[in-house]
C-alpha positions in Angstrom: 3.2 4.0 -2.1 2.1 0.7 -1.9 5.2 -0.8 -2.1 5.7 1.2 1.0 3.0 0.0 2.6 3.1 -3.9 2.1 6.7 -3.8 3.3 5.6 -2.0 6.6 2.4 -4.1 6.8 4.5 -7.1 6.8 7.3 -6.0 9.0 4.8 -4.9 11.7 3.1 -8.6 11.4 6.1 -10.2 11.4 7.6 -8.4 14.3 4.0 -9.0 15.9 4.2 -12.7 15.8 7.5 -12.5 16.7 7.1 -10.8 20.0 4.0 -13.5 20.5 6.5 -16.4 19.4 8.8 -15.1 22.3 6.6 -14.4 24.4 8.0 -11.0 25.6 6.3 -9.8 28.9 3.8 -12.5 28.9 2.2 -11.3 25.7 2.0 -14.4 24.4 -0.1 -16.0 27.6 -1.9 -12.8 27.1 -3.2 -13.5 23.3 -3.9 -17.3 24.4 -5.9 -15.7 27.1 -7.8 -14.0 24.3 -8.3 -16.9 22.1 -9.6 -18.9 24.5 -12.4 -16.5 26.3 -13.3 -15.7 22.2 -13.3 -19.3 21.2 -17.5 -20.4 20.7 -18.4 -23.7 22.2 -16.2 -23.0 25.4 -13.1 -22.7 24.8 -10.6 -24.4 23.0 -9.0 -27.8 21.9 -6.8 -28.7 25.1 -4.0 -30.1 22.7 -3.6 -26.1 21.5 -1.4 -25.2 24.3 0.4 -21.7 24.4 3.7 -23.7 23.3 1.7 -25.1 20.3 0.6 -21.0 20.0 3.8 -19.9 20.7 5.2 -22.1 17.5 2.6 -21.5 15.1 3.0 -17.3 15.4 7.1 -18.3 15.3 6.4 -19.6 11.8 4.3 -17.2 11.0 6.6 -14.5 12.3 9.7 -15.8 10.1 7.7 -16.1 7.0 5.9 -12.6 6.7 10.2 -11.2 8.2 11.8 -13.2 5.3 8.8 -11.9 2.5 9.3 -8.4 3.9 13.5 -8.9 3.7 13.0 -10.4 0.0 10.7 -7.5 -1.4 12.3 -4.8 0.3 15.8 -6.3 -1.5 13.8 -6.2 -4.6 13.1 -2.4 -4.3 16.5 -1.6 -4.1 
């Protein structure tokens, strides 16, 4: 069972970030909107654009894909 569940944990994340990364129906603006009206001290750094966003949740999004893809290899 929870080899089930880490491989569905991490596909939803991956596929999460993913959808951020390309920003699919403005859901990436929409999560930048987020960060920044939860950031303390008002708001955020203005180097952290939704681009620089947008690349970090890409990474993220390949990495968790590719450790989902290897461990659900492994089960099989």
């Amino acid at each position: 069972m929870g080899d089930w569940l880490s491989l569905v944990w991490g596909g939803a994340v991956g596929a999460g970030a993913t959808v951020i990364a390309l920003d699919y129906r403005n859901v990436g603006l929409r999560v930048y909107d987020v960060i920044v009206q939860r950031s303390p001290g008002g708001g955020v750094d203005p180097r952290f654009s939704p681009d620089v966003m947008r690349g970090i949740f890409g990474v993220l999004g390949v990495v968790f894909l590719a450790v989902t893809g290897v461990r659900a290899a492994g089960m099989f």
